[in-house]
C-alpha positions as CSV (number, residue, x, y, z in Angstrom):
1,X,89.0,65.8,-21.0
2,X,89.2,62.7,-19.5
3,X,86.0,61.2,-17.3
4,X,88.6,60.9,-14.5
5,X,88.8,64.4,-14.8
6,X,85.7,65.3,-15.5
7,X,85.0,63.5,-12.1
8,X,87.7,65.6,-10.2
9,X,86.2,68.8,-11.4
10,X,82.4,67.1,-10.3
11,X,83.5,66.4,-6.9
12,X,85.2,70.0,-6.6
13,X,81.7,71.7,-7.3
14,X,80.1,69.6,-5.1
15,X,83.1,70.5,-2.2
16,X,81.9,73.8,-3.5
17,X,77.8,73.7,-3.3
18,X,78.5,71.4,0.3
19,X,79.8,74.8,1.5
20,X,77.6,77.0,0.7
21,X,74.8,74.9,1.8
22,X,76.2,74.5,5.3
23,X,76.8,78.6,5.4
24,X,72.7,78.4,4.7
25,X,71.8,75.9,7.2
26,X,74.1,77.9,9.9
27,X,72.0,81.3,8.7
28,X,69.1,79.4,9.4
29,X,69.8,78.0,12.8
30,X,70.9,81.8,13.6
31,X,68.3,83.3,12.4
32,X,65.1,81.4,14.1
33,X,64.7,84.0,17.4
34,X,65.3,86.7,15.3
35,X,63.1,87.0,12.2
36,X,60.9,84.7,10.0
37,X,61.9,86.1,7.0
38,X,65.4,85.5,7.2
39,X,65.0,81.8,9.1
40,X,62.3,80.9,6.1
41,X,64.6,82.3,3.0
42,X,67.7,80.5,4.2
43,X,65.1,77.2,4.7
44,X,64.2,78.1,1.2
45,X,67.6,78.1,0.0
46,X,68.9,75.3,2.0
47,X,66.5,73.1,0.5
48,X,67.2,74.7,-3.0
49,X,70.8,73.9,-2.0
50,X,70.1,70.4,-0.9
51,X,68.3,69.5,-4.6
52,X,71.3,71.2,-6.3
53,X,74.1,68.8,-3.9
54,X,71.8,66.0,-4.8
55,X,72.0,66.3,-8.9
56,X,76.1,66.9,-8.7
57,X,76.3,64.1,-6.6
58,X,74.4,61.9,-8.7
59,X,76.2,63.1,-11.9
60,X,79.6,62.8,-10.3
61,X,78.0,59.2,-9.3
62,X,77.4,58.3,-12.9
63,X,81.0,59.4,-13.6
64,X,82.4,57.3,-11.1
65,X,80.7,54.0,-12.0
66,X,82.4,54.8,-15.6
67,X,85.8,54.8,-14.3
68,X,85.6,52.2,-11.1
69,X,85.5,54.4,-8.6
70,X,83.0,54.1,-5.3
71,X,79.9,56.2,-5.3
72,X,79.1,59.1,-2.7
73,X,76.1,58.8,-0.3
74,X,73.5,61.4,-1.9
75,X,72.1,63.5,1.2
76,X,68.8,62.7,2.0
77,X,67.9,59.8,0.5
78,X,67.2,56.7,2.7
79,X,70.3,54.5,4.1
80,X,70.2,51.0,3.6
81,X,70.8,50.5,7.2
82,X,69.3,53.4,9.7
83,X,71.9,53.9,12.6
84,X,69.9,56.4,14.1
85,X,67.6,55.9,17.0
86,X,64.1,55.9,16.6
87,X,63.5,58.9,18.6
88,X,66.4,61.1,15.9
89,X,64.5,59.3,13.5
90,X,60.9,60.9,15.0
91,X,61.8,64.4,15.9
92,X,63.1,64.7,11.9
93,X,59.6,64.0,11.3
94,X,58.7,67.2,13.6
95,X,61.4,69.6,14.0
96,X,62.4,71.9,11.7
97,X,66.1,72.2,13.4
98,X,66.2,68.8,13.5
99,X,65.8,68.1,9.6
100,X,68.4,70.7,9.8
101,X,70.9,69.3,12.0
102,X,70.6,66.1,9.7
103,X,71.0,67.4,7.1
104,X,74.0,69.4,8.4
105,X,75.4,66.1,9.7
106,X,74.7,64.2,6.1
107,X,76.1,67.1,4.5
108,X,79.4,66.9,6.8
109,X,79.1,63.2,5.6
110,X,79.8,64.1,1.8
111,X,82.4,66.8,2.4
112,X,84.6,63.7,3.8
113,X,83.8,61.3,1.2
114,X,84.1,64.2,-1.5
115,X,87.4,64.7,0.5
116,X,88.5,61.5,0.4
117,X,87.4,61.0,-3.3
118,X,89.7,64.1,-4.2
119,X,92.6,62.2,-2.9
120,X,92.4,59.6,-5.5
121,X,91.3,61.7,-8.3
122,X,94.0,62.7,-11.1
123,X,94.3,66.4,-10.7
């Protein structure tokens, strides 16, 4: 196998783990009127999720820098520029639905550049 292929098949589990984690992160959102349990297992997972999206991004990463093609933004790690205001920045530092509507947002980030990446990638 090829590594452009190998870096097709990278990007499709990460298309594939992006999903999931966002199913997680919506169970959790649901779930925080209703029981602890549930909201703190799907937080659980979500960030078992998010750890798991990071590796396959970072492999698919090393991948791409073989073959010339752009990297992904990992989720999570810092930007080099912050476009968020200072206030987004602050309640992330407070609010657990507002690390989750972050991450949601960073992982809604990948899924277009994992997107966007599939379009180039040999099949």
């Amino acid at each position: 196998m090829s590594d452009a292929q190998k870096w097709g098949q990278q990007l499709r589990a990460i298309l594939s783990a992006t999903a999931d984690a966002k199913r997680v992160l919506d169970i959790a959102d649901n779930a925080s009127g209703v029981s602890d349990a549930i909201h703190g297992g799907a937080d659980s997972q979500a960030a078992d999720s998010m750890r798991q999206i990071k590796r396959l991004v970072r492999e698919a990463n090393a991948t791409a820098a073989q073959i010339g093609e752009e990297a992904l933004t990992v989720p999570g790690e810092t930007p080099i520029v912050e476009l968020r205001p200072w206030w987004s920045r602050l309640l992330d530092k407070v609010s657990g639905t507002a690390r989750r509507n972050t991450a949601g947002q960073q992982l809604e980030t990948l899924r277009l550049e994992v997107t966007a990446a599939l379009e180039r990638a040999p099949r």
